[in-house]
C-alpha positions in Angstrom: -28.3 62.7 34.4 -29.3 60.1 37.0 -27.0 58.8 38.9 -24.0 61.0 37.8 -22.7 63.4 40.4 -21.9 67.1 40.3 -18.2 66.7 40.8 -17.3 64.5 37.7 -14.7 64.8 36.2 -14.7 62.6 33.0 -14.6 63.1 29.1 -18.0 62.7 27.8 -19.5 63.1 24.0 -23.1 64.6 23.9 -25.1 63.2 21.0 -28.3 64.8 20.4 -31.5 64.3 18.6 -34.6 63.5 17.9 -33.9 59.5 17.8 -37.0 59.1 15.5 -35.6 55.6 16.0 -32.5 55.2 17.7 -30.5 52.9 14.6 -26.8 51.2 14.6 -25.7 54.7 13.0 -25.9 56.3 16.4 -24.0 53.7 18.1 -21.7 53.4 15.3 -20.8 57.4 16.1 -20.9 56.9 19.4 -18.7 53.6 19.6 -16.2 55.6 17.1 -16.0 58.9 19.6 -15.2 56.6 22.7 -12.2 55.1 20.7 -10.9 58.5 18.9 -11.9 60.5 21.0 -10.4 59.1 24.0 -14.2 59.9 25.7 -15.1 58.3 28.9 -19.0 58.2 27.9 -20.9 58.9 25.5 -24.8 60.4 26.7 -27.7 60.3 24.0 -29.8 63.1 24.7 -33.6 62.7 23.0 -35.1 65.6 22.7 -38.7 66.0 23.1 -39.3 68.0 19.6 -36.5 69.2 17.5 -37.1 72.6 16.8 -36.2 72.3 13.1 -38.8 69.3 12.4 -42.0 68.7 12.1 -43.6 66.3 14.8 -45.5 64.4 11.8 -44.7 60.5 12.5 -42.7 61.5 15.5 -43.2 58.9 17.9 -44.0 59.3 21.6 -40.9 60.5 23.5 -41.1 57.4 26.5 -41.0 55.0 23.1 -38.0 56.7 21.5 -35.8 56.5 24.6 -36.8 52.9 25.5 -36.0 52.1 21.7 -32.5 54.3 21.9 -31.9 51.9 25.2 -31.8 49.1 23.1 -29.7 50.3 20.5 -27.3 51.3 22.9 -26.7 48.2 24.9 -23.7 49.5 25.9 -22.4 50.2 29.7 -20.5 53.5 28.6 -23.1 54.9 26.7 -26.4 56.5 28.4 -29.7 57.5 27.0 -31.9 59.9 28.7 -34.1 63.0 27.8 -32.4 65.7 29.9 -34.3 68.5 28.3 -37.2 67.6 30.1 -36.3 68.6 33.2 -33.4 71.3 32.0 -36.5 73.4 30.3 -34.5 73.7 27.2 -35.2 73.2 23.7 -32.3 74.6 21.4 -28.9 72.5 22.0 -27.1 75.8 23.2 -29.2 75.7 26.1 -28.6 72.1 27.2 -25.1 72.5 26.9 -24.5 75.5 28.7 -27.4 73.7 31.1 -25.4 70.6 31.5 -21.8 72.8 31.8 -23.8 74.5 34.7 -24.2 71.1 36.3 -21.1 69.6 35.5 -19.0 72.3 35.8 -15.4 70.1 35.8 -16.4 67.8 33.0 -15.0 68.3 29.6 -17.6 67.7 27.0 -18.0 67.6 22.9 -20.3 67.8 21.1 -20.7 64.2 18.6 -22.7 64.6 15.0 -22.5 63.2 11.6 -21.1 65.2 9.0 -24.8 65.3 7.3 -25.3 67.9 10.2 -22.7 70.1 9.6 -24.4 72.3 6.3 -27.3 72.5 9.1 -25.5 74.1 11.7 -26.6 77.8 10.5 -29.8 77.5 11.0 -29.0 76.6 14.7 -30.3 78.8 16.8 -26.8 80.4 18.1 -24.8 77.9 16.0 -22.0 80.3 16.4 -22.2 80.5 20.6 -22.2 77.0 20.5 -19.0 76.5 19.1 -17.5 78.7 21.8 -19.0 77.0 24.3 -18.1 73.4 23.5 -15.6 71.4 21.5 -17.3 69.7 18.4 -16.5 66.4 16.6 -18.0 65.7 13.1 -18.2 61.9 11.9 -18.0 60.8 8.3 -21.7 59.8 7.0 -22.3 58.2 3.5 -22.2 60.8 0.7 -21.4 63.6 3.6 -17.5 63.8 4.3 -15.2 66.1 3.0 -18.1 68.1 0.7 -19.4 68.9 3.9 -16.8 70.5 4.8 -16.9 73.6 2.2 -20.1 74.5 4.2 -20.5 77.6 6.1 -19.9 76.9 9.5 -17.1 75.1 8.8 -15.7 77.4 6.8 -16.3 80.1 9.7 -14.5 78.2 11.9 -11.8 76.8 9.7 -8.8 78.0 11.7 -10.1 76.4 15.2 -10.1 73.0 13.4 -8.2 70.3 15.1 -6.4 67.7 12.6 -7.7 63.9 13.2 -4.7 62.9 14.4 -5.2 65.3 17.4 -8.6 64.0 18.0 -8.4 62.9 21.6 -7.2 66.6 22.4 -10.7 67.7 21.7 -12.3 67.1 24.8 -9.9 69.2 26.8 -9.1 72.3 23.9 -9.5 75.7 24.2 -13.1 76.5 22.8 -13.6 77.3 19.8 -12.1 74.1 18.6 -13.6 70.9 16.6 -12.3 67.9 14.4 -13.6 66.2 11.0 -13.2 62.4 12.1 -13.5 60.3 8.8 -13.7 56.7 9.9 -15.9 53.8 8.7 -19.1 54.8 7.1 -22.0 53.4 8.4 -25.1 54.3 6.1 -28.2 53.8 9.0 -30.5 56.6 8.4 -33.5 57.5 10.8 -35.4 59.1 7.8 -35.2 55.9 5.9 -36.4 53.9 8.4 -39.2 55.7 8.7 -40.2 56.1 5.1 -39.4 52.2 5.2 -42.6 51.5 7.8 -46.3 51.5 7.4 -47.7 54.8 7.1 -50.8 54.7 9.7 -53.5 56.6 9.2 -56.2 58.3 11.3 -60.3 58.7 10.8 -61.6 61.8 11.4 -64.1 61.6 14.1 -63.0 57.8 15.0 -61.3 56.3 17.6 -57.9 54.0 16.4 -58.4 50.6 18.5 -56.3 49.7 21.1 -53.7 47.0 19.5 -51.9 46.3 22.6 -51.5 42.6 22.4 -50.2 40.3 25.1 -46.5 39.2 24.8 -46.3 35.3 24.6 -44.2 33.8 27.6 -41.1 32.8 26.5 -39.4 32.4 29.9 -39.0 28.8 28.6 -37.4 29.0 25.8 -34.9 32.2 26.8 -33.8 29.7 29.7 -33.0 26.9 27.3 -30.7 29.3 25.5 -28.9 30.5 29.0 -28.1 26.9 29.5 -26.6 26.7 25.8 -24.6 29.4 26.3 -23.4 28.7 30.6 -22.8 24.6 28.5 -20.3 26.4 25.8 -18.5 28.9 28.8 -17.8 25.6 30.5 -16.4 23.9 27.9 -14.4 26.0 26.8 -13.3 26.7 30.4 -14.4 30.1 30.4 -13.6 31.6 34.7 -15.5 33.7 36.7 -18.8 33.6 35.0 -21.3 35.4 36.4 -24.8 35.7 34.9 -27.5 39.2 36.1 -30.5 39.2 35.3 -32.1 41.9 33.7 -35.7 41.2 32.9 -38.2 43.8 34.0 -35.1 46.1 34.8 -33.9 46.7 31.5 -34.9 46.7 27.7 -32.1 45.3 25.6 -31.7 42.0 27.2 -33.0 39.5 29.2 -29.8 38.2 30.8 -26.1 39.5 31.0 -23.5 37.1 31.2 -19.7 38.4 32.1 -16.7 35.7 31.4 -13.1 35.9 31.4 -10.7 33.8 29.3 -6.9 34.2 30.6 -5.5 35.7 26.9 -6.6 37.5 24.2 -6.4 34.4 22.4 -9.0 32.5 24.3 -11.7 35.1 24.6 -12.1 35.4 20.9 -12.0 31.5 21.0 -14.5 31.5 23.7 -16.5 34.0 21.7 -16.2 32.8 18.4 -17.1 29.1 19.8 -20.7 30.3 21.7 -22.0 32.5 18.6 -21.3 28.8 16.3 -23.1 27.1 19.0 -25.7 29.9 19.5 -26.3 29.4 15.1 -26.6 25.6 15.2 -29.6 25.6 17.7 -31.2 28.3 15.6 -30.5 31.4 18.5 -30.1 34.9 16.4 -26.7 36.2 16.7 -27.0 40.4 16.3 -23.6 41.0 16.8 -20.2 39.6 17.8 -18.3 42.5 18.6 -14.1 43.0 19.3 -12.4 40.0 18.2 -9.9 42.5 16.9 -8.3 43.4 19.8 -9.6 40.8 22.5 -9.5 42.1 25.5 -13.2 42.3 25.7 -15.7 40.4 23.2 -18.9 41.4 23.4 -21.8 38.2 21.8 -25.3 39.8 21.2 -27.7 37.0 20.7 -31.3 39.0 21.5 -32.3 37.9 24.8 -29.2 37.1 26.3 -26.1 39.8 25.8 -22.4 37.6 26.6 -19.8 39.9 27.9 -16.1 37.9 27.6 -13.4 40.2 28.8 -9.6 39.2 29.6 -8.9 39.4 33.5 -7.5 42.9 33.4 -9.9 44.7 31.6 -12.5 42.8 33.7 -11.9 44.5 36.4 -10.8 48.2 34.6 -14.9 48.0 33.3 -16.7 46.4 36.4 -19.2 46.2 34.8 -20.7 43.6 37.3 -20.5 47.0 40.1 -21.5 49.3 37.0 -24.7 47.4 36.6 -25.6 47.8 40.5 -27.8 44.7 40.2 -27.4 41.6 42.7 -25.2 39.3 41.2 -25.4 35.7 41.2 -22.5 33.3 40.2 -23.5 30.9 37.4 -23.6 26.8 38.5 -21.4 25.0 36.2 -24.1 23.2 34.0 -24.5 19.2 33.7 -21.9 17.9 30.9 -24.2 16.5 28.4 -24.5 12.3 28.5 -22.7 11.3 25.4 -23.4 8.2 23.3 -21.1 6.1 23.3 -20.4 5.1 19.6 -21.3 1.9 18.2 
């Protein structure tokens, strides 16, 4: 994994899969495992062919990870396609790969329950749980049925209750958790039966459709200057705004904020995705006004990060990003009319 050294030391989930797309269900999983879990990370392996699918409709391996990037948007969660470089192709072999590597980190193993009547057609499904700590997630129409499967059944005395869940990544082997938690019905399988199905001549050529993207340079800077107006007047500290085009593919922008209580962060937040509506910007997501210690305001191009002080500087993400930083001017106050 780029970047990551050999000594580390931290709790990390290992999702796998084909990502034939990436979808909200992954990072639904993966979200969930960071908070019951207690996991530091969480890494998205793609793998270059699963061994128990057929490569019909499978899309090229570079466009799968660049999608499962965008998914992801996330600073504790990384996509990458290990396998290509480990030489493996069963998930038995990448984990023992990766344990090789990593030899002080404590990992688990992350799927949705929908996996778990698969497992015994694994290819050493039964090594695997003695060489890693598992965690199955509730899926839609997959929860405690899956259960009466056979590998679960096999291992029904190493299971760990749900309360115990953030003991997993540091148990004894053979050990793994049933996590039920909000369902989340994404599905890579319907998303592909969803698109166009495209179709191939024999003896012919398919045209290249590679179309010029228009320049919207314009238009994404008009919306940093919406959002840098609404930070400002709602007194938002610290802002600092990174750019990220041509360096990553979720986002154009990043903008980090502080507000000094929970209180005002979701203010802040909930104030900038209003504004963000009324001038016709797409708000994906506004994500932990529950707790408030860090708000997280998806509009597309530009990704809003509002954090309280303290857990502003627990994430760095500013550091985490490794990207020269440059501290956002306080925009013009709009001229108002004065009122007849």
């Amino acid at each position: 994994m780029p970047g990551v050294p050999g000594d580390m030391r931290r709790r990390v989930g290992l999702l796998g899969g084909s990502f034939n797309p990436a979808h909200a269900g992954h990072r639904h999983v993966s979200l969930e495992a960071l908070r019951r879990l207690g996991l530091d990370e969480v890494w998205w392996l793609v793998s270059p062919q699963n061994p128990l699918k057929s490569d019909d409709g499978m899309e090229p391996l570079v466009t799968r990870v660049a999608r499962a990037r965008q998914v992801a948007h996330h600073p504790r969660i990384r996509v990458e396609a290990p396998e290509v470089l480990l030489g493996t192709r069963y998930t038995l072999d990448t984990v023992r790969a990766l344990k090789r590597l990593y030899p002080q980190a404590h990992f688990v193993w992350l799927m949705g329950a929908d996996i778990l009547p698969q497992l015994v057609r694994w290819r050493g499904w039964r090594e695997l749980f003695e060489e890693i700590a598992i965690a199955a997630f509730a899926r839609p129409g997959w929860s405690y049925a899956a259960l009466q499967s056979a590998a679960p059944r096999a291992f029904a005395r190493y299971r760990l209750d749900a309360d115990r869940a953030r003991r997993l990544a540091t148990a004894e082997t053979p050990a793994w958790c049933f996590v039920p938690s909000r369902l989340d019905d994404h599905s890579a399988t319907a998303i592909r039966a969803a698109r166009p199905k495209r179709t191939r001549a024999k003896g012919k050529t398919i045209p290249d459709q590679t179309h010029t993207l228009p320049d919207r340079s314009k238009e994404i800077g008009e919306q940093l200057a919406l959002v840098r107006r609404s930070l400002d007047d709602d007194k938002a500290e610290n802002v600092v705004v990174i750019d990220l085009a041509g360096k990553s593919a979720f986002a154009d922008h990043m903008v980090i904020a502080s507000g000094r209580s929970n209180r005002q962060v979701v203010a802040i937040a909930d104030h900038l995705a209003e504004r963000l509506k009324q001038a016709r910007y797409p708000v994906i997501s506004v994500e932990g006004k529950e707790v408030g210690d860090w708000v997280l305001v998806d509009s597309g191009d530009i990704v809003v990060h509002i954090f309280r002080p303290e857990p502003r500087a627990f994430y760095a993400l500013e550091k985490m990003w490794a990207i020269e930083n440059e501290a956002a001017p306080k925009p013009a106050k709009a001229t108002r009319r004065k009122r007849a």
